[in-house]
C-alpha positions as CSV (number, residue, x, y, z in Angstrom):
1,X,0.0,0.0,0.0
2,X,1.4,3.5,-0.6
3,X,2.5,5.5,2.0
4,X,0.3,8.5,2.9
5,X,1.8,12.0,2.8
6,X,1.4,14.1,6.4
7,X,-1.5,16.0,4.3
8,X,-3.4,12.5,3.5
9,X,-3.0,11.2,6.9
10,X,-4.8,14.5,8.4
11,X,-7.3,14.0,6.1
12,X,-7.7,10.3,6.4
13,X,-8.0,11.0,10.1
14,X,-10.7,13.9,9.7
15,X,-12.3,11.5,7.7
16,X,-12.9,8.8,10.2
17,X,-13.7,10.8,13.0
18,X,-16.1,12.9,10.5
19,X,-18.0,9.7,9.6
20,X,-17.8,7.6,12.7
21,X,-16.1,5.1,10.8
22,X,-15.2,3.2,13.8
23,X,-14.0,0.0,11.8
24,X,-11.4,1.7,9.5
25,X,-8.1,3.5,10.6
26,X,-6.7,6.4,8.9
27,X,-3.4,4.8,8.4
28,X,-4.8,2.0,7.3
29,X,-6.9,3.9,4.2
30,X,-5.0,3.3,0.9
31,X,-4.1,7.1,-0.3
32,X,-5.2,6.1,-3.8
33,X,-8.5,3.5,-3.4
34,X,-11.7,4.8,-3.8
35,X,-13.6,6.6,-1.3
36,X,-17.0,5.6,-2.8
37,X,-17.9,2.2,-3.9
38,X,-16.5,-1.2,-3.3
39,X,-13.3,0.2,-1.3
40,X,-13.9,2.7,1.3
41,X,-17.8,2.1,0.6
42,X,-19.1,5.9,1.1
43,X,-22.2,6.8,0.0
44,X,-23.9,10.1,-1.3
45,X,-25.0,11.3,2.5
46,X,-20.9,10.7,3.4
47,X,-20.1,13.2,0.5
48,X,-22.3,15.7,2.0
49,X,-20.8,15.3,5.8
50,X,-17.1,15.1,4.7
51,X,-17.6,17.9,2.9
52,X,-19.0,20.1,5.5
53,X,-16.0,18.5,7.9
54,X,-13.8,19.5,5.0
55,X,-15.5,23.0,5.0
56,X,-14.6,23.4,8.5
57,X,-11.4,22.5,8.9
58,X,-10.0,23.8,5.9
59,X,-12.2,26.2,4.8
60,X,-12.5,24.6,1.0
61,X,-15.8,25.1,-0.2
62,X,-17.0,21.7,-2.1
63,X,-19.9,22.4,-4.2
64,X,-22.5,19.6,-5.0
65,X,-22.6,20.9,-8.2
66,X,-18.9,21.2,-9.1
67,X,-18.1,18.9,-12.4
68,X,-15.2,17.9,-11.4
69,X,-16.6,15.9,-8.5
70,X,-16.2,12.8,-9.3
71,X,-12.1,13.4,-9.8
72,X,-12.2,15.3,-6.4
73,X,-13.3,12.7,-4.3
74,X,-12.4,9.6,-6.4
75,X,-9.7,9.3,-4.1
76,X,-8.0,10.5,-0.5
77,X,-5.0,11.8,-2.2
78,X,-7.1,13.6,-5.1
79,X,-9.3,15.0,-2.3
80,X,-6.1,16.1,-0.6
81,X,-4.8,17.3,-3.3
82,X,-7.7,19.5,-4.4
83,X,-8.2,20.9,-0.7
84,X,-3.8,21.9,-0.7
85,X,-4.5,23.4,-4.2
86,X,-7.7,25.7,-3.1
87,X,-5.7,26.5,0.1
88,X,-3.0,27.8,-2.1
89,X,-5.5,29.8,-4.3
């Protein structure tokens, strides 16, 4: 499995605490399986709360309506690195 960066690992841990996801542990999440789906297995209403989490503590905006979406959070390090990028805007 591929190591996560500092970046992923803070976001992998928001992510579990975010979502209750007492099972999984953020060093344990794969930086590049997917979030959605037969990997990580979140659904639609998990989109919604990690982005308000992501909202919070990073202060990234993640519109439902973005079309880019689907690249955004097809993984935890494309989510990470869409949330460094907007911090750097």
């Amino acid at each position: 499995m591929p190591l996560q960066t500092p970046a992923e690992h803070e976001l992998a841990e928001l992510l579990v605490t975010s979502l209750n996801l007492d099972e999984v542990k953020a060093a344990d999440i794969d930086p590049d399986a997917a979030l959605f789906g037969a990997d990580l297995g979140l659904d639609s209403i998990d989109a919604l709360e990690l982005s308000l989490a992501v909202s919070q503590r990073y202060g990234v905006q993640l519109r439902s309506d973005n079309s880019d979406n689907k690249k955004i959070f097809s993984s935890l390090r494309a989510l990470s690195a869409h949330i460094q990028q907007q911090r750097a805007a």
